[in-house]
Structure formats: structure tokens, C-alpha cells
N, C-alpha and C positions, 0 to 999 in steps of 0.2 A: 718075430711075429709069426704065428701058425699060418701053416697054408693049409687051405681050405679044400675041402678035395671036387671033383664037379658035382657029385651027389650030394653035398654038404649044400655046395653052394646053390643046387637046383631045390633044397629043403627049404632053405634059407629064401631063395626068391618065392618058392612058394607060400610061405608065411607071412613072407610082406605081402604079396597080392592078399592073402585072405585076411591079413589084418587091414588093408586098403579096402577091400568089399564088408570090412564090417564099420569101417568109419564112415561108406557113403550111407550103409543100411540102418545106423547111429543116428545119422544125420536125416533119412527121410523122418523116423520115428518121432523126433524130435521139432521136424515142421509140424508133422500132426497131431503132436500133442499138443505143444505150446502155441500155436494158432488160432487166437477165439474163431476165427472164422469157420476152422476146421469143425471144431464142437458143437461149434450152432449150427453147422450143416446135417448134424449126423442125427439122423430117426431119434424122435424120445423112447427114452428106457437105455440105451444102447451106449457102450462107450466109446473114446472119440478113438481109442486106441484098439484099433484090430489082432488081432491073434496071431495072423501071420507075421504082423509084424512083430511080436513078443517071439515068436519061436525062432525070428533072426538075430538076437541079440546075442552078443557073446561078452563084450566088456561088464563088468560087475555097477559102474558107477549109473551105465546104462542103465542094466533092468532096475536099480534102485531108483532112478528119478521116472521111470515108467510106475513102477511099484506104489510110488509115492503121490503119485499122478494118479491111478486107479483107486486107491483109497481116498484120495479126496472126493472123485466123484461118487464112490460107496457111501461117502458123510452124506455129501447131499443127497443122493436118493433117498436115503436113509432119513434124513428130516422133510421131504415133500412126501414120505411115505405117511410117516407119523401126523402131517399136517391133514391127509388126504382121510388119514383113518379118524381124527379128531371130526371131521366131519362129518360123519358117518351118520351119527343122528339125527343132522337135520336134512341131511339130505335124504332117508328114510322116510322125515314127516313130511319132507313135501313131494314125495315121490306117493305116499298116502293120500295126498291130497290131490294130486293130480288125477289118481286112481277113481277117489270117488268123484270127481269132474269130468268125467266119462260120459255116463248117461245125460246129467245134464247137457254137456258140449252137441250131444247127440239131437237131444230134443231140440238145443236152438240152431245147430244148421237143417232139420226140418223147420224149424216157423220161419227161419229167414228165406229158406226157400219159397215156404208159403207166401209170405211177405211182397217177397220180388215177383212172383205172379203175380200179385194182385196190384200193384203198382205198376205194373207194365198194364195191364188189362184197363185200369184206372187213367193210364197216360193215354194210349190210345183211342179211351172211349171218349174224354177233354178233347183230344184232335181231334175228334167225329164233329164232335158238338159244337168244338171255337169255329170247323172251318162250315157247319149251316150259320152258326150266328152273323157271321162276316158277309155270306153271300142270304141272310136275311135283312142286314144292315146297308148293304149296298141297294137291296132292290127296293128296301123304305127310303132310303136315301133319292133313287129315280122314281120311286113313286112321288114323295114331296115334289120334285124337280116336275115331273108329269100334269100336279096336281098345279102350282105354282102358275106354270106355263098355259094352263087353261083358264087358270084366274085372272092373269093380266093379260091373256085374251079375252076373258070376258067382262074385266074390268077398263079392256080398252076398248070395247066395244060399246061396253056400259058408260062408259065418258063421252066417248062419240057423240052418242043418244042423248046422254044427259047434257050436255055443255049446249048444243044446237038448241033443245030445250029451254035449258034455263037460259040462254040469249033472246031466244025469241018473246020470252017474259019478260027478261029486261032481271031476272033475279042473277044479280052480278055476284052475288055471293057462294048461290048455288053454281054456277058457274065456273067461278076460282074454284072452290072446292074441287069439281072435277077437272080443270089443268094441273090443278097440284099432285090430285091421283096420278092425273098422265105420266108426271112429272116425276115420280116416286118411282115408278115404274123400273123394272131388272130393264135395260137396254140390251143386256145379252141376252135374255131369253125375247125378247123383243126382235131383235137378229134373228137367233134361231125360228121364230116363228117365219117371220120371214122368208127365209131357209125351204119352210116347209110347204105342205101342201094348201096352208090357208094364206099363202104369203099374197095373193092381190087385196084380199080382205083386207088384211092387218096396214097396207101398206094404201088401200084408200083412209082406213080408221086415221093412221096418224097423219096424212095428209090435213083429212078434216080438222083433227087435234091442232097443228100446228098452223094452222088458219084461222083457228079459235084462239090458239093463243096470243096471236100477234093482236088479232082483233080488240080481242077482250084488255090486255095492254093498252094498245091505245085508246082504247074507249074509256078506262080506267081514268091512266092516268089525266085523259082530257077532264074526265068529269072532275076530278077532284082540283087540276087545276083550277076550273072554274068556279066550285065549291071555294075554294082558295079567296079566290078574286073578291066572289059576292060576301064571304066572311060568314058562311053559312057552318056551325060545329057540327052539326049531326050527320050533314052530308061529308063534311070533309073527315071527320071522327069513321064515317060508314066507309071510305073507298082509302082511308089510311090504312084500315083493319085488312084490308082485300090486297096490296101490294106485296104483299110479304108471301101469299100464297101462290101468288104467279113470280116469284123469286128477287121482287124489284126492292130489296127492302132500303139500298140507299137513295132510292129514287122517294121511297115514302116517307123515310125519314125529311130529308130535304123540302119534299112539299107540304108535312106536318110545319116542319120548323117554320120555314116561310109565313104560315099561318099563324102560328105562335109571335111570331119576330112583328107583324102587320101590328096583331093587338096589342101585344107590349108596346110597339111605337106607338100608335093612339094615344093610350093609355097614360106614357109618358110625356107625350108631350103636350096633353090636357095638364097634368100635376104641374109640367113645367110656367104654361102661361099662367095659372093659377099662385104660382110661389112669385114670378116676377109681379102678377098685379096684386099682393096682398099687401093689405095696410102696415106702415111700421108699428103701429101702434099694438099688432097684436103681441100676444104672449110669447107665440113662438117664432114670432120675426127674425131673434138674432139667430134663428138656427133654420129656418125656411127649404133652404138649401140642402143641408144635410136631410131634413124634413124629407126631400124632393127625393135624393140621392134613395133614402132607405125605401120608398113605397117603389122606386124601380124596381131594387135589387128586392123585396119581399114578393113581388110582383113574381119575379124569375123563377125564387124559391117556389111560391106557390103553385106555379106552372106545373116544377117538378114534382111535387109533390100529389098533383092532382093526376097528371100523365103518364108516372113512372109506371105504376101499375098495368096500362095499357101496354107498354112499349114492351114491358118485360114477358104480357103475355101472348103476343101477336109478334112478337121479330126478335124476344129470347133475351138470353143476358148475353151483357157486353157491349149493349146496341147504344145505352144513354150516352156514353161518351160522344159516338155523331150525332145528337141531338144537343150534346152543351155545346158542345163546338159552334152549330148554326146560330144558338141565343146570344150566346158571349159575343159575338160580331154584331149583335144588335143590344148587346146591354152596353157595349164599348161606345158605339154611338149615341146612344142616349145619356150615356154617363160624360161621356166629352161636353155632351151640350152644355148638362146640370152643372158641370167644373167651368165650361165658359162664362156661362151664367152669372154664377159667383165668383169669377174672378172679373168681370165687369160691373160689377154690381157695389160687389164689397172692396174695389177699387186696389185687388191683392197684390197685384203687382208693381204699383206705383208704390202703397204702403213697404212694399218690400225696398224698393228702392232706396225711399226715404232713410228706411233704417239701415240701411248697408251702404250710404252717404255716411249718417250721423257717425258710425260706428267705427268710419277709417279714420283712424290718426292723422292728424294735421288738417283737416276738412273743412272749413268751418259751412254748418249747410244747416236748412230749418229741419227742426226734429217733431218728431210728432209723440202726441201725447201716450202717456202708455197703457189709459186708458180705453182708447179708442182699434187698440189693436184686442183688448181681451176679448171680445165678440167673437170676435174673425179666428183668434187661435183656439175658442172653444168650438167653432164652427170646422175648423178643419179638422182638429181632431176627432171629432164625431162624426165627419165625415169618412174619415181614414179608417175607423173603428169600424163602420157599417161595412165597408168593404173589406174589411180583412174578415172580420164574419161572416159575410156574403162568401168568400173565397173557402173559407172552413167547412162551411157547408157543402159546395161542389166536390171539395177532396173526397168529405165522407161519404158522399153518395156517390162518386162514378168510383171510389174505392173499391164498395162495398159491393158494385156490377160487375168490377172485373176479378172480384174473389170468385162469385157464382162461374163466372164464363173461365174462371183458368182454372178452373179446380183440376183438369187432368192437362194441363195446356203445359207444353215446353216452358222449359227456364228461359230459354230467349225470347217468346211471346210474353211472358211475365214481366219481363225488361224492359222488353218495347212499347208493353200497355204503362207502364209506370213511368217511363220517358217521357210518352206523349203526354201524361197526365201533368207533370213537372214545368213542359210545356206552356201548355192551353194556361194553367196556372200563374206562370210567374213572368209568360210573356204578351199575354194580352193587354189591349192598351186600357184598362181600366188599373190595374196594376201599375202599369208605368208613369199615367196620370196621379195617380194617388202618390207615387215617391217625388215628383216633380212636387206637390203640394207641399209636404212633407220638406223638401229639399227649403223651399223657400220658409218653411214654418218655423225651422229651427235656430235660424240665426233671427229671428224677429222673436219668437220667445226666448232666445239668451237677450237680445236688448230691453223686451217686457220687466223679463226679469234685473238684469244692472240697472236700468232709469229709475222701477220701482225701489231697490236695496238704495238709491242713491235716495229719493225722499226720504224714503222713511229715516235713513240716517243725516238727514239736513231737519229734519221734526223730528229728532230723536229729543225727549223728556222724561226727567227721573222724578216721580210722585212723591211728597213725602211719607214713609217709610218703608216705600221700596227699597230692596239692597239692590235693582241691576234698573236699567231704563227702559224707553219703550223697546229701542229701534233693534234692541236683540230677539223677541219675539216678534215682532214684525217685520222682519229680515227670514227669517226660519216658517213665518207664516208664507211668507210671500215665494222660498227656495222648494217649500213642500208642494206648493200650490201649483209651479211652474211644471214640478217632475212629476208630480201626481195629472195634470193636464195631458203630456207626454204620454206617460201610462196609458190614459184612457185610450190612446191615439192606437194601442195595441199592437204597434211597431218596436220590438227590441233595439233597432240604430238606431231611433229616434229615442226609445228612455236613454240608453248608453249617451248619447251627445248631449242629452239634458244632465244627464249628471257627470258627465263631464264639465261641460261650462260650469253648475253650481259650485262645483269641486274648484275650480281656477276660481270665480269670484268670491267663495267663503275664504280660500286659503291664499291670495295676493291683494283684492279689493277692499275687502273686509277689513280682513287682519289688519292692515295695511292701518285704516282709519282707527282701530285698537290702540295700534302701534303709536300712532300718535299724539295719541291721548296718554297713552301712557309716559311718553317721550317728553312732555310737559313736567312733569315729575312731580314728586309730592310737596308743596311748600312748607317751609318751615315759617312760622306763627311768630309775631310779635311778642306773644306770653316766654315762646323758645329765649327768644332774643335777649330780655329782661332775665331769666332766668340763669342767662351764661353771662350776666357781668354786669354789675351797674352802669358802668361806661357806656356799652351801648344802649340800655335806658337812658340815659341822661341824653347820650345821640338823639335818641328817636323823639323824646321829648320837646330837645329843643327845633328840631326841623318843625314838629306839629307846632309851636308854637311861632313861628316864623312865620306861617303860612293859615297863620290867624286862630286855627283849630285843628283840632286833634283829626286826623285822619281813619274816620273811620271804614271808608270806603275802600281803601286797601284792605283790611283789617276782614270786612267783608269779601270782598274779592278772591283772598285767600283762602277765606273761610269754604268759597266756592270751588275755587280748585281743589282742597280735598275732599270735598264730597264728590267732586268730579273723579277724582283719582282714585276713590274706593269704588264709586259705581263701577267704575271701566276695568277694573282687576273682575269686580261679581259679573261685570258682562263677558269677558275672559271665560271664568271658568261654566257658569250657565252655555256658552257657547260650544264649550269640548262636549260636555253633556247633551246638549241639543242633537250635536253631530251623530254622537252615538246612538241618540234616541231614534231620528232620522232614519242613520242604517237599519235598525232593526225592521222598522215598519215598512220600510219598501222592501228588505227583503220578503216581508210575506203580503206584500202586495203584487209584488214579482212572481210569486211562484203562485199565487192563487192565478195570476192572469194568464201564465205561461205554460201549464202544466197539462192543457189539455192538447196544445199548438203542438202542430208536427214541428221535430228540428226542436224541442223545445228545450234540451240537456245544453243546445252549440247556446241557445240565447241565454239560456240562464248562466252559462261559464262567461258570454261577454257580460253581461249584467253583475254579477259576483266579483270579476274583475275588476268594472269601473268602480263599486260598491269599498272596496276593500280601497282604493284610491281615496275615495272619501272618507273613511273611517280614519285614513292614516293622518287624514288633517289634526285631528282629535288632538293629536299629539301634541301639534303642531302649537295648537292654544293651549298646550298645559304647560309647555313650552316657554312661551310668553306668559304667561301666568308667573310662571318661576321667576322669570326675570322683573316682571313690576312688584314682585315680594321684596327680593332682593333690593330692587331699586328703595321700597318703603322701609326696609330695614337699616337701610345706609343712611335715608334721609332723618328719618323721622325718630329712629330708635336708637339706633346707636351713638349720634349726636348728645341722647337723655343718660343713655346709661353709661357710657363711659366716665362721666363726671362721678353720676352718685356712684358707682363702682371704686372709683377713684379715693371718694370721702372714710372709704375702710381705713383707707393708712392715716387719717387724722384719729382715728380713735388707737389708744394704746391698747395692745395682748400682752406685751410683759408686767402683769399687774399680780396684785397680791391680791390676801382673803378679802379684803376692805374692800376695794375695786371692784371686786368679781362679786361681791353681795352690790354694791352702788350697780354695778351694770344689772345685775337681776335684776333691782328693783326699777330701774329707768334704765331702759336696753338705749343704747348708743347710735347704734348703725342699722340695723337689718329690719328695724322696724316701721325707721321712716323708708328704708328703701321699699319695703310690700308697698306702704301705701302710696309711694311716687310712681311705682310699678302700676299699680292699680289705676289708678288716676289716669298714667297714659295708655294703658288699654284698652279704658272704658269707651275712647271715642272709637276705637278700631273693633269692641267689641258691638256695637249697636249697628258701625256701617260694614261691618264685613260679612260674608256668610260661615256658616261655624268654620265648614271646612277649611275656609280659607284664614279665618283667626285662627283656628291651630295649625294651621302652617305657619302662620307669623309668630305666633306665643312659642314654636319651637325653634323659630332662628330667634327670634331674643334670648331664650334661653340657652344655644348656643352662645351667642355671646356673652353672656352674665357670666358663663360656666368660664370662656376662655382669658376675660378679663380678668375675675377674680381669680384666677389661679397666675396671672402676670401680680396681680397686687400680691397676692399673701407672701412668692416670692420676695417681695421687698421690706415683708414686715419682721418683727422676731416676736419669740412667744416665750411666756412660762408657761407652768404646767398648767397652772389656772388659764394663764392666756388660749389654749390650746382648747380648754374645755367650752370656753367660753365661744372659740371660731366653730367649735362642734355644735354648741346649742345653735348659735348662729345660719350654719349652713345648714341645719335640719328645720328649721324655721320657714328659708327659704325653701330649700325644697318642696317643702307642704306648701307652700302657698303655691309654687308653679305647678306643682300638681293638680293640687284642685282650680283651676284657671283653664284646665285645658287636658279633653281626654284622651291627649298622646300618650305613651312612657316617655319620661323625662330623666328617668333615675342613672341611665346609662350615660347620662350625659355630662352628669356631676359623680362619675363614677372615680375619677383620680381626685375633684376634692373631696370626695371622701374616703379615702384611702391617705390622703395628705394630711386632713381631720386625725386620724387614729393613730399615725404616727407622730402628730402631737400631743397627741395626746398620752405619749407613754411613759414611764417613772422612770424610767432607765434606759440607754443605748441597745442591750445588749437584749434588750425585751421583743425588739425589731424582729428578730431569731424565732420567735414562738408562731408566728403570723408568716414568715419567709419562707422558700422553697418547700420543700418536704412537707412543713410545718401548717401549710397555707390552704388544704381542705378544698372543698369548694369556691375559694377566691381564686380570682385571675387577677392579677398585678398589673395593673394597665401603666406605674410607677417604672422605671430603669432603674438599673443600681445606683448609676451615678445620681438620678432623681430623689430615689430614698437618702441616698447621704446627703441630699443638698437639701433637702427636706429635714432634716435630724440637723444640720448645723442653724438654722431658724432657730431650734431653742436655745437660751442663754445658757441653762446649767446642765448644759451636755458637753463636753470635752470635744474637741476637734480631736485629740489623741483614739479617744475610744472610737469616737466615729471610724476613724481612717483603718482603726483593728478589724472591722466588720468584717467577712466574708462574705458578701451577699452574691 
């Protein structure tokens, strides 16, 4: 290994220091370059690389990533140059533009300066002038004050004078007038005068004034008291008008009323000795009472209606309300008298009794006629009428006062006036009288009502050619009459409990008595008897001859119970109809009576409710209707046709050409059935009503249908046989058809589908009528039905039948 000499190796140390000083000098060039931070710090235009620092590089790889570094930021300059110059033109034209916006710019910051003068000069000359208007607003404002203050000193000066005056005349009116002035009066400026320099004056004035007023008050209210007394209207009309202006208006109200309240009692209680000593003989005797009751209550009305005007213009709106208040305490006692009256008279409460003894179960007690109550319950309902219209009338008119007096009034005075009005209305004793009346009226019109439905159905008679008897129109005569009474009564619980009770005694009492009429059943006839077998003719015969003679009076008797037994089905359904009809009309008797009544939506929903109660009886007899059909279908009908239904299987279908011409010309079966048919609905068509025959002619027809389809089962057919059951059942057909305008045709819709498959030439023909094949028919037939259907004819193979596919 060479040795190195000290100068070699001081060469050598020196070259690693300066190649050490050029890798720190690398290394700054390197932060500054590759540093965004550094770049974005350094002045625009300039690069991020300084000079000094280039002229310290000495490695090669250095100045090339410096090199390469300076050329890049030469691109970019180089395209923000080119972007800068592409701009050039417009920024040219608006630098043009700006150029000739010079002198304008020029002109408008002179107007704006102009401007701003002038609106300063404008602002402060508005403060000039807002702040005289203010301090001329203020000093008209004390001038009013000034002017004011000298009026009601000299309008209290001028009362002074006046009131002393007109007292000394005795002109009480003129007088009021000036304490109302007084009265009216600023009290604070009345103070302030006070206050002031004319304060002994002002302060003798209202002395005097209030000397005057006390006076004239009592003097007032004496006179009119006495006015009062003697029943004098002009004077007490003249010092009514005067209380209101010295501020006593409940004092005037009170002493009017008083006066009001003296003449109506007079009044009433002249009508009243008048109603107890008039003759019975007159016209309006059975209603005297109520008679009495109404000139009170028109009396009241007319009061108000003669007064209202005064009250409204001497003491304002809002005031009638304490004037019905003082009446009502005297129409309550006038009206208590007229109700004692008539319940002494018309002996109401005994009659009441009477019939709420009869009326208890197990009782036995004397009943009273139910003639002798109709007076009495059209007297109370006319009674009750008067005053519910009496009452209709008060709502609208102290309604219509406290509309005027709350027009600007709080929600809770609005509340409180309408309270009190609900009040005086529904709890004064003329009202409470009237539902006690009421209370006792409606269980004596439900007994009116049951005692009368019971005669009439103990005189119930059927006319001859009536189809229904009396006692169903006079039952419905007598049910209308009781609710429509009710009605007039103008009480919604009172219709509601009348048709309630109607509703329980059409649909358990009634019924009831229907039911057992019907329950008697229809008898079957001697001619029946005879006609189901010699034997029992020979029976019947020989008992009549036993017993000497023929018995005709059973014979009659019978005769009787079916006409009994058809009327009572037409009184059935006439009854559901009645019901219906009923509902209707009291609905618009209902809402004609109700529609103007306050509350009148709550009464009509109870009334609608009990309504729909009674309507659902409706049913209830169509009901029983069904079932006395039923019942005469069992008895009467089906006893006849099952026999001749029967008489099919004595006539042969397996018949030949011969046969089937003998039956064309002299038909075997279905001919004499029309007219045995005929025959026994002749008597059901004379007593029944249509509707009710075709309900019947379609359960026979039912059964014809279901019979004869158990017989044909049992019969066999040829092909002729098959045509011959087809003319057959088309025979009957038209005849039930024309018997009765129901559809019938659905009914014999499988035997005629059991007809066509007798009628076919071959098994396999069945196919052209079946499934897919089958159109517009619906197979009311089973498979198994159609094969049991095709094995009936003789020269059909049981082999091919059983091949079918159906």
C-alpha cells in the first residue's frame, strides 16, 4: 500500500472538506428549489432559484436538476405570458371604455354632490318645520284642554243654575238632563279647576249639584213609586224615562217592571175567574185552560213588544234581559195558578193515578175510560205548545239585545250573557211546571193509546170484499193520532217516549194478537178431506148421518177460519207498509216542527233514532208474513199437490207413435193438473192481496218444481216419452207464468235441462250441450245427475252412459 506523503494527505483533506462544503451547498439549493413553500414566497416574475446559489454548484447532477428546475418555470412563464398577451384586446376595449366614462363619471360626482346639498338643506328645513308642527300641536292640544276646562266650568255653572231652576218648576226632566250633564263631566279637570283660582266657586257649583242630585233621586224615584201604586202609565212611562239619566237604571228597570208585573197579574187573574166560571157547554171548554195559559203568555209578549223600544232607547242595549227576569217571576206565578187550576178542575192527577194503578201488572183496580182522558191530553199539549213558544220567543228577543250590547264586549261577557240567558230559560218555574205536566202526560197517553188499540182490536171486522179488516187502520189511525198529539206538545222527549211506547205496542202487543190469529192455522176443508180418499168421505158421511144431519156448520166455521186466516196475512203485510208510511210522515213533521228550535240538530238525532227503531219493526211483520205463507203453503197447498204431482207416474213415457198421437189428442196429465191448479188458487187469488199471491203462487211453484223432479226420477222415458214430458213441462210453465208476475223460469230451470236430455237420439249427443260445448247455459245438472238422467231412458245403454266423460 502507498504511503501518502503529509502534502498529499493535506490535498486530500482538503478535498474532502470542499467536497463536504459542496454537498451542504447541494443540499441548501435543493431545500429551495423543491419546496413549494419556498416558490410561493418569492416576488412574481422571479425564480425561486437565486444565482448565488447556481454560481456554488460544482457536482454535474446538481446544476442539471437546477437546470431542469429553471426551465420548467421558463414553460410556465412562458404560457401566463402567452395567456396575458391573448388578452390584450379586451382588455384594450375596456380600458376604451373606461376612457370615455371619464367625463361622464365626472358629471355625476358633480350632481351627486349637487344632490347631497340639497338633501341635507331639505332634511334640516323638515326638522325646522316637524319641530313648529309639534310645538303647534302641543299648544292646540292645551288650547282644547283650556277651552274644555272653561266649558265644564261653565257647563257646571250652567247646571247649577239650570237644575235649581227646573226643580223649582217641578220640570224633572229638565232637571235630569242637567245632573246627567253634571254627571258627564272630566272629573279631572273638575279637580284642576278646583286646584285653581276659581276653586270656591266650582266647589260651592258641585255642592249645589250634589244636593240636587240626591234630591231629585229621591223625588224621582218617590214619584214613580207612587205612579206605580196608583197604576198611572204616563206618569210612571214619564219618571221610567228620567232614571237612567241620573244613573239608577236598575232601580228603573225594577219599578217599570213592578208596574208591568201589578197589570199582567190583574189581568190574569180576571181571565183566570173567567175560565173557572165558564159554561161546559161552550166550544172552547175542553181547552179553556190552555185558552187562559196563552192570553197570559201573549199578554208578556205583547208587553215586550210594546216596551222594547222604550227600554232600548232611554237605558241602551242589553237592558231587556232585567226586565224579562222581573216578568218571568210573575208569569211563573200566574202560570202555577192556571196549571193548578187545571189540575183541579180536570181532576189530572187522580186521572193520573187511575191509569198508573190499571197499568201495573198484577193490580186489579178500576180503569177509566180512554175517552175521557182525550180532552185532558189535548189540553196539555196545547198547553205545553203555548209555552215552549212563549219561551222561543224570549230567546229571540233578549238574543237579539245582547248581540247590539256585545258587539265590542269580551268573549267572557259573551258567555256570561248567554249563561244567564240558558238560565232564566230552562229554570224558571213555568218550565219546570210544564215537564211535571208533561211527565204525568206520557204514561196516560201510552195507556190512551194501549186501551184504545185493545177495542179497536176486540171490534175488529172484515167487510165483504175487503182483503185486510178494520182494526189495522184503526190501530194506525189511533198510533198516528197519539204521536202526532205529542208532536203538537212541541217537546222532543215527549215525541221520542211516544214513539217509543208506539214502537213496544205495534211490535210486542200487536204483533202479538197477528201471531195468534195466525197460530190458528189455515184449515183444511171437507171438499180436502173427500178428495184424499173415499174412506174418509164415507167417515164423514156416516158421523153426519148419525147425528141426524149433515153438518153444515162446521163446514161453515171452517169456511170462516180461512177467511180469517187470509185477512190476518193482508193485515200482516198492510201493517209493515203502514209502518213505513208512518216513518215517513213524521219525519217531516219532525223537522218542519223542529227546524227553527234552538238545539234543534240534538232533538232531531233523538227523534231519527227512535224513528229508525220503529221502522225496524217493518221487518219485523214481513217477518211473520213469511211465516203465515209458509204456514198456508204446508197447510193448504202442498197437502193438494203432492197427490196430483204424484198422478205423473200413473201416466206411462215409455210410449210409442200411437201413444204419443192418443196423448196429443187427449193429454193425460198436465192438463187436468193447470185446472186443479187453478181451481185452488182461485180462492187465494180473490182473498189475498197480489203481493201477497205471488208470494204464494211462487212457493207452490217451488214445490211443483221440486216434486216433480222426485217423480220423473222414478219414471223411464222413450224418445217419444221424453218429448211428450217436454211439451208437458212447457205447458206448465206458461200456465205459472201467466198466474203470477214473478220470474218463475229459474225455478224449473233443472227440469228443463232434464226435458232436453230426454229428449236426445243418442248418449253421446249429451257432448254437444256439455262443457266447452254449452254457450250461454249454466248446468244447474251434476255429472252424476246427467248420467242418472240418461239411464231414465230405455234404449240408451248403461255401457255408453258409463263411457261419458262429463
Amino acid at each position: 500500500m502507498a504511503i501518502l506523503s503529509p502534502a498529499d494527505r493535506n490535498e486530500g483533506a482538503g478535498k474532502r472538506r470542499g467536497s463536504d462544503a459542496d454537498l451542504c451547498i447541494c443540499g441548501r439549493v435543493m431545500e429551495e428549489v423543491g419546496s413549494p413553500a419556498v416558490r410561493r414566497s418569492c416576488p412574481a416574475g422571479l425564480s425561486a432559484v437565486r444565482a448565488e446559489t447556481i454560481e456554488g454548484l460544482t457536482e454535474l447532477e446538481d446544476l442539471e436538476r437546477v437546470y431542469a428546475q429553471l426551465c420548467d418555470e421558463e414553460a410556465e412563464v412562458q404560457t401566463e405570458l402567452e395567456a396575458l398577451a391573448s388578452q390584450q384586446g379586451n382588455i384594450e376595449t375596456k380600458m376604451l371604455a373606461l376612457q370615455r366614462l371619464g367625463p361622464n363619471l365626472q358629471l355625476i360626482e358633480g350632481d351627486a354632490a349637487q344632490l347631497s346639498g340639497m338633501i341635507n338643506f331639505t332634511c334640516s328645513l323638515a326638522e325646522n318645520v316637524s319641530s313648529k308642527v309639534r310645538q303647534l300641536d302641543l299648544t292646540k292640544k292645551r288650547l282644547y284642554q283650556a277651552i274644555q276646562r272653561a266649558d265644564d266650568i261653565l257647563d257646571l255653572k250652567f247646571c247649577t243654575d239650570g237644575v235649581q231652576t227646573a226643580l223649582r218648576n217641578q220640570d224633572y226632566e229638565q232637571a235630569a238632563a242637567h245632573i246627567h250633564r253634571y254627571l258627564s263631566l272630566d272629573q279631572s279637570v273638575i279637580e284642576l279647576s278646583r286646584q285653581g283660582g276659581e276653586s270656591t266657586a266650582v266647589d260651592a257649583s258641585l255642592a249645589l249639584l250634589q244636593e240636587a242630585e240626591l234630591s231629585l233621586k229621591a223625588l224621582v224615584t218617590k214619584r214613580l213609586e207612587e205612579a206605580v201604586a196608583a197604576g198611572e202609565l204616563p206618569q210612571v212611562e214619564r219618571f221610567f224615562k228620567i232614571l237612567p239619566l241620573l244613573g239608577l237604571h236598575e232601580q228603573g228597570l225594577a219599578q217599570f217592571a213592578q208596574y208591568l208585573c201589578s197589570q199582567l197579574a190583574s189581568k190574569a187573574e180576571e181571565n183566570l175567574l173567567l175560565a173557572v166560571g165558564s159554561d161546559l157547554g161552550e166550544r172552547r171548554a175542553p181547552v179553556i185552560f190552555a185558552d187562559t195559559l196563552t192570553l197570559l203568555l201573549e199578554g208578556i209578549a205583547r208587553i215586550v213588544e210594546t216596551h222594547q223600544p222604550i227600554v232600548e232607547t232611554y237605558y241602551g242595549p242589553g237592558r231587556l234581559y232585567a226586565l224579562l227576569t222581573h216578568l218571568q217571576k210573575e208569569c211563573d206565578v200566574q202560570a202555577q195558578k192556571v196549571v193548578d187550576k187545571f189540575i183541579k178542575q180536570r181532576d189530572y192527577h187522580n186521572k193520573f193515578q187511575v191509569v198508573q194503578s190499571s197499568m201495573m201488572r198484577g193490580v186489579s183496580a178500576e180503569k177509566i175510560e180512554p175517552r175521557e182522558l182525550d180532552p185532558v191530553l189535548c189540553e196539555v199539549t196545547l198547553m205545553n205548545s203555548r209555552a215552549e213558544l212563549y219561551l222561543r220567543f224570549l230567546r229571540r228577543r233578549i238574543t237579539a239585545d245582547f248581540e247590539v250590547a256585545d258587539a265590542v264586549a269580551a268573549e267572557s261577557v259573551i258567555q256570561e250573557h248567554h249563561q244567564s240567558l240558558e238560565r232564566l230559560l230552562k229554570d224558571c218555574q213555568l218550565s219546570r211546571t210544564m215537564q211535571e205536566l208533561i211527565g204525568f202526560y206520557i204514561p196516560m197517553e201510552e195507556y190512551y193509546m194501549r186501551e184504545t188499540v185493545n177495542k179497536a182490536v176486540t171490534m175488529d171486522t172484515a167487510e165483504a170484499g175487503q182483503l185486510s179488516s178494520s182494526m189495522v187502520d184503526d190501530v194506525f189511525y189511533i198510533v198516528k193520532k197519539c204521536i202526532s198529539r205529542a208532536l203538537t206538545s212541541g217537546s222532543s222527549d215527549c215525541v221520542c217516549a211516544m214513539i217509543n211506547h208506539a214502537t213496544s205496542m205495534l211490535e210486542a202487543d200487536f204483533r202479538e194478537v197477528l201471531v195468534c190469529k195466525l197460530r190458528a192455522g189455515y184449515p183444511a176443508s171437507a171438499l180436502q178431506d173427500l178428495q184424499r180418499g173415499v174412506s174418509s168421505a164415507v167417515s164423514l158421511m156416516q158421523s153426519s148421518l148419525q147425528h141426524g144431519k149433515i153438518q153444515t156448520l162446521g163446514i161453515e166455521s171452517q169456511e170462516q177460519a180461512k177467511s180469517a186466516y187470509l185477512v190476518t196475512l193482508n193485515n200482516v203485510e198492510v201493517c209493515s207498509e203502514n209502518i213505513s208510511t208512518l216513518k215517513k210522515n213524521l219525519e217531516s213533521d219532525c223537522a218542519k216542527l223542529f227546524s227553527q228550535v234552538a238545539g234543534s240538530e240534538h232533538a232531531q238525532a233523538k227523534i231519527d233514532s227512535c224513528l229508525s227503531d220503529l221502522v225496524n219493526t217493518s221487518s219485523k211483520f214481513k217477518d211473520l208474513l213469511q211465516e203465515g205463507l209458509q204456514e198456508l203453503n204446508n197447510t193448504a197447498v202442498k197437502p193438494q199437490v203432492k197427490p196430483w204431482i204424484s198422478n205423473f207416474l200413473s201416466v206411462s213415457h215409455n210410449i210409442e207413435e200411437e201413444e204419443f198421437s192418443e196423448y196429443e189428442a187427449n193429454d193425460p196429465w198436465v192438463q187436468q193438473l193447470i185446472v186443479q191448479l187453478e181451481q185452488l188458487m182461485a180462492e187465494f187469488k180473490v182473498g189475498l192481496s197480489p203481493m201477497i199471491y205471488d208470494t204464494l203462487t211462487s212457493l207452490m211453484t217451488s214445490l211443483i218444481a221440486m216434486e216433480l223432479e222426485k217423480t220423473v226420477f222414478k219414471c223411464t222415458f222413450s224418445r217419444l216419452g221424453g218429448l211428450q214430458f217436454d211439451k208437458e213441462l212447457r205447458s206448465l210453465v206458461a200456465y205459472l207464468s201467466s198466474v203470477t208476475s214473478w220470474t218463475i223460469r229459474d225455478k224449473f230451470a233443472r227440469l228443463t235441462q232434464m226435458a232436453t236430455i230426454l229428449n236426445l237420439e243418442r248418449v253421446s249427443e249429451i257432448l254437444d250441450y256439455w262443457g266447452p260445448n254449452s254457450g250461454p247455459l249454466t248446468w244447474r245438472l251434476t255429472p252424476a245427475e246427467v248420467r242418472q238422467v240418461l239411464a231414465l231412458r230405455v234404449d240408451f245403454r248403461s255401457e255408453d252412459i258409463k263411457r261419458l266423460r262429463l
